[in-house]
N, C-alpha and C positions, 0 to 999 in steps of 0.2 A: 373589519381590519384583521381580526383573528381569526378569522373562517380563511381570509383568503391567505394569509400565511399561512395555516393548516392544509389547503390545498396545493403551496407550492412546496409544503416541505412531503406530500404526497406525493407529485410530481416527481420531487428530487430523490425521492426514496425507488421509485419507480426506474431512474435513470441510473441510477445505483446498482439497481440486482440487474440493469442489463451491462452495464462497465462490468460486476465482476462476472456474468456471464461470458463475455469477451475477453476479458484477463484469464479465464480458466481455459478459453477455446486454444489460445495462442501460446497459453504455457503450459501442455497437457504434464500429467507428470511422469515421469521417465523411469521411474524406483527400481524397474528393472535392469535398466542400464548401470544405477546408482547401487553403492554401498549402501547398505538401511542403517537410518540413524535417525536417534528422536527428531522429528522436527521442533523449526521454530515455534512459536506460541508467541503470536502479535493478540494484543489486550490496549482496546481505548476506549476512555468518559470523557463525559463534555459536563464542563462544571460552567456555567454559563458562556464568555468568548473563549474558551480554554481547554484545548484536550491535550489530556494526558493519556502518554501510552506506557506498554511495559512489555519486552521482550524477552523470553526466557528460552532457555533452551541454546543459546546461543554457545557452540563448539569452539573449542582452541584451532588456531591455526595450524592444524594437520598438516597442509599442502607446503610452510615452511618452517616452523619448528612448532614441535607440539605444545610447548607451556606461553607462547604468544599469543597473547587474548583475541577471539573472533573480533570482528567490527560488524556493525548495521549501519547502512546507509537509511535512513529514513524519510520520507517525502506527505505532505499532503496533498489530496487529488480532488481539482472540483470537478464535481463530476457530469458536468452541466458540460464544460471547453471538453471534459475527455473523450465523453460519446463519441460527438462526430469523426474524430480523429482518430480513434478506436475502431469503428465500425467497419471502414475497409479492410479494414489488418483483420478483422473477425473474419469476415469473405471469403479472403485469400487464403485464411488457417482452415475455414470449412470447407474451402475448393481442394486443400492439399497438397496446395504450394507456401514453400515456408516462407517465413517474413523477418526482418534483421532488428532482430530486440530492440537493439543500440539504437538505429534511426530511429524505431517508435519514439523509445526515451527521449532523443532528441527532440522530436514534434512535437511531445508532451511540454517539452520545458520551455519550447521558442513561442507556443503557441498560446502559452499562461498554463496551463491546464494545473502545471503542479506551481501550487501557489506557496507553498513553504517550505524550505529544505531544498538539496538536501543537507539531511544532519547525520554528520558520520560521528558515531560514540564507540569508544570500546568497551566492551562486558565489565562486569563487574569479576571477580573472583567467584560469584555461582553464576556468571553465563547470562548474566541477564543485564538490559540495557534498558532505561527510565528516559523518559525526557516529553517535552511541553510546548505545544505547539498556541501563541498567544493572541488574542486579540483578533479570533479568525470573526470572518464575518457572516452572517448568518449564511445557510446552505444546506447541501448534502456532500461530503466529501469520502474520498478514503482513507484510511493513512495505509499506507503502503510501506514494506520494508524486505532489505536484501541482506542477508549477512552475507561477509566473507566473499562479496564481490571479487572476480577475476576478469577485470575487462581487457588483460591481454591475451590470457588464453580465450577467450569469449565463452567457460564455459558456465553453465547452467544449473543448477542442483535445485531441484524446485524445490526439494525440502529444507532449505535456507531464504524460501520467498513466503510474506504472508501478508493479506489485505484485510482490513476490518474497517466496513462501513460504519459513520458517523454523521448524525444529524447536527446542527447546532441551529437553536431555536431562538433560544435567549430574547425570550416572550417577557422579559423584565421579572420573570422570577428566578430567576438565575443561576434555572439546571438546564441540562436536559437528557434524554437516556440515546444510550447507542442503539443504531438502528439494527436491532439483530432479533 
């Protein structure tokens, strides 16, 4: 019974570094186009069904008035529903034809794939945003997060996106470590 959970959360770990494989193909980074600025720093544990994360770095709202606290949109990803749904958008970004974030995100949320959130928080006064995702059920997921989302301009700052794979195991001893 432990082996073969240990297998599937090999699997799941396995399905994982190809999701953020495919999240990096599709969201190359831009920085040349971009003003340089620290990035985000997305940070999550799994403390038996319960990850917690912690975002730091998280910028004032420059685009409308600067002492306007940044926001993070935040999501959990199982990464099991994500693959598939993932995969073709991989394709399309390696053939060199571009692909419309938005839809993915759609497909992602109609399809299950993101199973918590999302969770919009505003920063704290140092720029960082906390928060706890509860009662997930065993897996391999991501937690994913956006600051300072513009979905009417549509535009992009990848240095305001960041993913951090997580296992959650909860083998009844009531931790488990992120998968990194």
């Amino acid at each position: 019974m432990v082996r073969s959970s240990f297998f599937r959360i090999g699997i799941g770990a396995a399905v994982a570094a190809f999701v953020l494989t495919v999240l990096a193909a599709i969201f190359p980074a831009v920085a040349a186009a971009q003003d340089t600025r620290t990035p985000i720093a997305l940070a999550a544990t799994v403390t038996g069904t319960t990850i917690d994360y912690t975002v730091d770095n998280v910028p004032n709202r420059r685009d409308t008035f600067p002492v306007i606290r940044g926001e993070c949109t935040t999501v959990l990803v199982n990464t099991a529903v994500a693959a598939p749904i993932l995969a073709p958008a991989a394709v399309e970004t390696l053939s060199g034809r571009e692909i419309d974030a938005y839809d993915l995100l759609q497909r992602l949320i109609t399809d299950g794939a993101i199973t918590a959130g999302p969770r919009i928080q505003f920063a704290s006064e140092t720029g960082q945003v906390t928060g706890s995702f509860t009662d997930t059920p065993r897996g391999v997921y991501l937690v994913a997060t956006l600051c300072n989302m513009r979905p009417i301009s549509g535009e992009f700052e990848p240095e305001l996106l960041d993913i951090v794979p997580v296992v959650v195991a909860d083998l009844r001893a009531g931790s488990a470590t992120p998968a990194q």
